[in-house]
N, C-alpha and C positions, 0 to 999 in steps of 0.2 A: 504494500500500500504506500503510496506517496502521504507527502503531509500534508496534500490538500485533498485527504483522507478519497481520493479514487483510484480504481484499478485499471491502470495502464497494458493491456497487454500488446506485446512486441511479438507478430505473427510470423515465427520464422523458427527454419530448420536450423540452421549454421550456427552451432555456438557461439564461433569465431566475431561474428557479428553481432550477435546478442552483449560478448563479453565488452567488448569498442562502445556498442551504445548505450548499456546500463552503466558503465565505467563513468563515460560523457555526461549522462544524467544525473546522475549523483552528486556530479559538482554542481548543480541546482538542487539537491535537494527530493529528486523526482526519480521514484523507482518506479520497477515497468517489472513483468513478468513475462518471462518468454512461454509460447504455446508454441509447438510444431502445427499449426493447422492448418490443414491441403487449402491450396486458394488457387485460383484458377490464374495463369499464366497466359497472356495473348502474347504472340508475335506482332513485332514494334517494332519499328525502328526508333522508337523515343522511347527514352526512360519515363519521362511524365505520364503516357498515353499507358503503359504499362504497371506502373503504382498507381493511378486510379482506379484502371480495372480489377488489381488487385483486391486495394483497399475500398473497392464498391462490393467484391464479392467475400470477401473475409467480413469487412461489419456487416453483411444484412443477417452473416447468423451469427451473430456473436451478441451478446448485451452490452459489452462492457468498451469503454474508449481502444480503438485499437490503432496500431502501427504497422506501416511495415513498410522496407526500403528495398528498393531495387537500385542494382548500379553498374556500373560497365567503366573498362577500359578503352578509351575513343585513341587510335591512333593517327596522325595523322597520315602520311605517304601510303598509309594501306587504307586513305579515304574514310576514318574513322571507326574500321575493323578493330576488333571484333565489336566493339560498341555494346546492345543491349544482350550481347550474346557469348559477351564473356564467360558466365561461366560454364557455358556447354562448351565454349574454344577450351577454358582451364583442362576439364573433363575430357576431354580429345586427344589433346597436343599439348596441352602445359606452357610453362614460361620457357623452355626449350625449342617448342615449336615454336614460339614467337622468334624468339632469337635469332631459329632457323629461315623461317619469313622474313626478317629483315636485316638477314645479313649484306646484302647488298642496297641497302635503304641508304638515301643520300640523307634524310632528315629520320632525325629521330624524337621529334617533338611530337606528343601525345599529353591526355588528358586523363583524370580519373574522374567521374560525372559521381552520385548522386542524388537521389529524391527521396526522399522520406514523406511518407502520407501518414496522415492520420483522418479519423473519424473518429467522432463522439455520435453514437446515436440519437437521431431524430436530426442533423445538421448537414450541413454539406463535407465532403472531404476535402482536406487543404492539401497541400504538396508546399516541403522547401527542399529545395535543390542546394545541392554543394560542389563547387568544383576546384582539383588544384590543377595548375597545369607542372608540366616536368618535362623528360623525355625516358625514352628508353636505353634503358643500360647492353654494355655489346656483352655481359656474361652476368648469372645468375651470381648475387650478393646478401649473404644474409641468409638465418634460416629462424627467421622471425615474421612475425604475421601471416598471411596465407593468402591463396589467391597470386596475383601477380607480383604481390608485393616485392621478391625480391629482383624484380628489372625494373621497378620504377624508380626514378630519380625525381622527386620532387624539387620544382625552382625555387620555392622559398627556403627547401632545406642546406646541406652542409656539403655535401657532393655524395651523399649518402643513399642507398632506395629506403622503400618502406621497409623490407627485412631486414637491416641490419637496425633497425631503431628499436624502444622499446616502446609499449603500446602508450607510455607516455606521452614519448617524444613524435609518435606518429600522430599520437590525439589531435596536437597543437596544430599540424600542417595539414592534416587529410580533407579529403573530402566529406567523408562521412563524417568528421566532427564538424566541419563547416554546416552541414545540412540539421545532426542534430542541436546545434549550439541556434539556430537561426528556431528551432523548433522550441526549443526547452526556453529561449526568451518569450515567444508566443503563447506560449502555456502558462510559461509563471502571469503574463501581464492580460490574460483571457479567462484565466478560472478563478 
């Protein structure tokens, strides 16, 4: 329970994610429960259009305020690839295959995107987006965080990816804490 005594639940399978955004909330004060609940998935090419469908079909059976984020790595020289489709590319081919795809890449600037949706029953569903930008590293760094994390090079960071930081020092730069830090001011200054 949060201490503005409601139950928060965060609709998702991925620990990993779960552990990044109840981490994130917390420094507001705002705890969330994760549920694994099957929610139905469209093919998108936008993240947004994809966390609303989500979060349209997760709250109509749920009672209670819910979340849930979708997110993708946007490449650029691969046109934005794999984008909302990250993590069936992770499940494929891995940060190896990317590597492999863009070994002969002249640019290696890319983006980490996402959306965080929420619904409170009886309202509309909002979305806040998070984005860092970086690029792609030429070999796997770090065996910290998951996901692509260890070929990403965030520009705000230190020449470091996501995998070699801790989920501290990843908090501050990511995406997903840009989306949930833009959420959890909304909630504190809405409920």
């Amino acid at each position: 329970m949060s201490q503005l005594d409601e139950q928060v639940i965060f609709a998702t399978g991925n620990v990993h994610k779960y552990r990044e955004v109840s981490g994130l909330l917390s420094e507001y004060n705002i705890t969330i429960e994760q549920e694994d609940i099957k929610r139905l998935e469209i093919q998108s090419d936008s993240l947004e259009e994809i966390a609303m469908a989500s979060i349209k079909n997760v709250g109509g059976h749920h009672g209670s305020p819910v979340l849930v984020e979708d997110s993708g790595l946007f490449i650029d020289s691969l046109g934005g690839f794999p984008g909302p489709y990250s993590s069936y590319v992770y499940r494929t081919i891995g940060s190896i295959g990317i590597l492999q795809v863009m070994k002969e890449a002249d640019s290696r600037d890319a983006s980490f995107k996402s959306v965080l949706a929420y619904l409170n029953p009886g309202n509309e569903p909002l979305l806040f987006p998070g984005v860092v930008s970086g690029r792609i590293s030429t070999s796997l760094s770090g065996s910290r965080g998951f996901g692509f994390d260890p070929i990403f090079v965030p520009n705000e960071g230190d020449g470091r990816t996501f995998g070699e930081m801790t989920m501290q020092e990843k908090n501050r730069l990511s995406h997903r804490s840009k989306a949930v830090r833009r959420f959890a001011l909304w909630y504190l200054s809405n409920r």
